[in-house]
N, C-alpha and C positions, 0 to 999 in steps of 0.2 A: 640619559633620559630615563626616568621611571616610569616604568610596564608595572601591570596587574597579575601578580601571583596568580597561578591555581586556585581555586577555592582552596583543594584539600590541604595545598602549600602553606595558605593563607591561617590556616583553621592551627595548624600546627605549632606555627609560630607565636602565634596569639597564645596558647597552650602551653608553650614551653616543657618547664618537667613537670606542670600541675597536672595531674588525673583530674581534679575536678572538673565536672560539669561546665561548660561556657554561659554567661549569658556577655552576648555583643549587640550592645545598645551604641547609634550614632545619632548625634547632633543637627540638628535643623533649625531653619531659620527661623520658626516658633517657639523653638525650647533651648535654643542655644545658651550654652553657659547654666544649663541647671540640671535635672535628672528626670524632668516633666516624663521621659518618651516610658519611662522605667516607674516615677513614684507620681500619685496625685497630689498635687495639694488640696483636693477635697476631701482625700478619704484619710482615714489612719494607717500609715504606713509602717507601723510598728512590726508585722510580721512579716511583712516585703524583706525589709532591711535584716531583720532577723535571720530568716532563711536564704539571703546572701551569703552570710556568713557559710554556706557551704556550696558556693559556688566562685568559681574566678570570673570576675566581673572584667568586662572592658569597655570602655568607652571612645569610638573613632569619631574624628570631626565629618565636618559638612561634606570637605572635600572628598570624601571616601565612595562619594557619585560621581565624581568624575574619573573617567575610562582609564587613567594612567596611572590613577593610584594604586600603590601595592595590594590594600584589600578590596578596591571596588570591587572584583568577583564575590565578596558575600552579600554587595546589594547591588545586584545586576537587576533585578526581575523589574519588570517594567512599570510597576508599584511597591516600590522596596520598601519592607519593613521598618517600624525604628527602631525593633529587636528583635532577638534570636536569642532560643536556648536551646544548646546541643551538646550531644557528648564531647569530651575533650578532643577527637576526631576527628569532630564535623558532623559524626551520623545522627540521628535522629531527630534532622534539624527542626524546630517547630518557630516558624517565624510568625509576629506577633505587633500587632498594632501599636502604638502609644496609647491610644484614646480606648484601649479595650477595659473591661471592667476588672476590679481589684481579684474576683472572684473566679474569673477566669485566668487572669496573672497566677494564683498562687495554684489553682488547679495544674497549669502546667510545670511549674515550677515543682507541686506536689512530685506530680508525674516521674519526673527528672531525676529528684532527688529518692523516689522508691525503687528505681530502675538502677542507680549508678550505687547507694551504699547498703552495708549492710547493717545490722540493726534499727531501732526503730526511729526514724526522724522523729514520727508526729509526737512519742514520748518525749523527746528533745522540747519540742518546739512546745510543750505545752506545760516543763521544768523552767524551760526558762522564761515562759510569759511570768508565771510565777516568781521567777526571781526579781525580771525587771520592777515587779511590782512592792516586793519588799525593797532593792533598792531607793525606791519612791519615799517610802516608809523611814528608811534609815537616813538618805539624805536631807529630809527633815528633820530629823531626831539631832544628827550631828550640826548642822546651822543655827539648831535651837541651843544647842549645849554651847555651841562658841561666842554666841552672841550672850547666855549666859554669865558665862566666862569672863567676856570683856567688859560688861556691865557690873558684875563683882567688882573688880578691879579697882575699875571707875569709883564703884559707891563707899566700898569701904576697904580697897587700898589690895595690896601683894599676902596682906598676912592675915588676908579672913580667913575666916575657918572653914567658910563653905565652901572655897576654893578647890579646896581637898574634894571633896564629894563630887564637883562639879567635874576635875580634870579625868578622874576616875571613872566616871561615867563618860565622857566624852573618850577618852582611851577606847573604852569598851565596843562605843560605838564604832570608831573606825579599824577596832581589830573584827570586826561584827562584819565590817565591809568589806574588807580585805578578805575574809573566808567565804562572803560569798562572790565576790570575785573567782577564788580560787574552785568553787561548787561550780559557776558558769562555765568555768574552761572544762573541765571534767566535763561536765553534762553534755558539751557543744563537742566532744572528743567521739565522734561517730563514726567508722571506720569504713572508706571504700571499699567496693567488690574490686578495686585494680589491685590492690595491695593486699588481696586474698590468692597465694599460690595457687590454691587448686581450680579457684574462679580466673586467673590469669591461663591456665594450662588448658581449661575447658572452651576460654573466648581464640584461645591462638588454634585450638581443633576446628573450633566451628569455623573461622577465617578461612584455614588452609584446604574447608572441604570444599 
């Protein structure tokens, strides 16, 4: 028969070897089946989803209110949240409505992620609004050039001459997206404080005082 872990039991396993930050969002019978409790569909979720990326996300079902399930201890309280975001330990837990506003979502979220890494998120986050938007720009560009492409083709056969121009430019474009591909991973490459020896050696002082 399955019993409800420990919270801190609980917290850990969800965690695995990630350092990162938790955010543990569950499932209800008004949002089941979507990420309602986490994203709105009225607002723009563009940065939500962006500053997940340095977080380990989870998602536990309905069931995880009832008293025998292995995590019900992280939604025990007698008005359980439909999310939490805490350190990869459990500690600092800040648990967090569904229906709260976008702007207190990334506040906390901010929070989180200035406490857990080191160098600058918000420079992160505001490289890559930037990229997404050239992305925008160049997956235009390159649908333009194919459809190009294929309408050549069509019009006046394999051995036009604009062909050449056309494949060339198109090339360009998707070498154009592939490095900014390669510029996102870099920019999004932000390094926790777990993975900083002397910030590890200072948090196991502070523990054992």
């Amino acid at each position: 028969m399955l019993t409800a872990l420990p919270r801190e039991e609980a917290v850990l396993y969800l965690a695995g070897d990630d350092r990162r930050p938790l955010i543990v969002l569950r499932e209800c019978k008004l949002c089941n089946g979507t990420d309602d409790a986490l994203l709105s569909r009225q607002e723009d979720n563009t940065r939500t989803l962006l500053m997940t990326r340095w977080f380990r996300c989870v998602k536990l079902p309905m069931e995880v209110l009832e008293e025998n399930h292995p995590f019900h201890k992280l939604f025990e309280e007698e008005h359980p949240p439909h999310l939490f975001i805490c350190r990869w330990d459990g500690s600092d837990a800040i648990p967090l409505r569904g229906d709260r506003s976008r702007a207190e979502l990334w506040k906390n979220m901010e929070r989180m992620l200035a406490s857990e890494y080191l160098g600058s998120y918000e420079d992160a986050v505001k490289d890559i609004e930037k990229i997404f938007t050239q992305y925008d720009v160049l997956d235009q560009r390159i649908q333009r050039l194919e459809v190009d492409f294929e309408s050549e083709i069509e019009d006046a056969g394999p051995k036009s001459r604009k062909l050449k121009k056309i494949r060339k430019d198109l090339e360009e474009a998707r070498q154009d997206m592939a490095d900014l591909k390669k510029r996102e991973q870099k920019v999004s490459d932000i390094k926790l404080k777990y993975d900083d020896p002397k910030f590890r050696r200072e948090s196991e002082e502070v523990a054992k005082s």
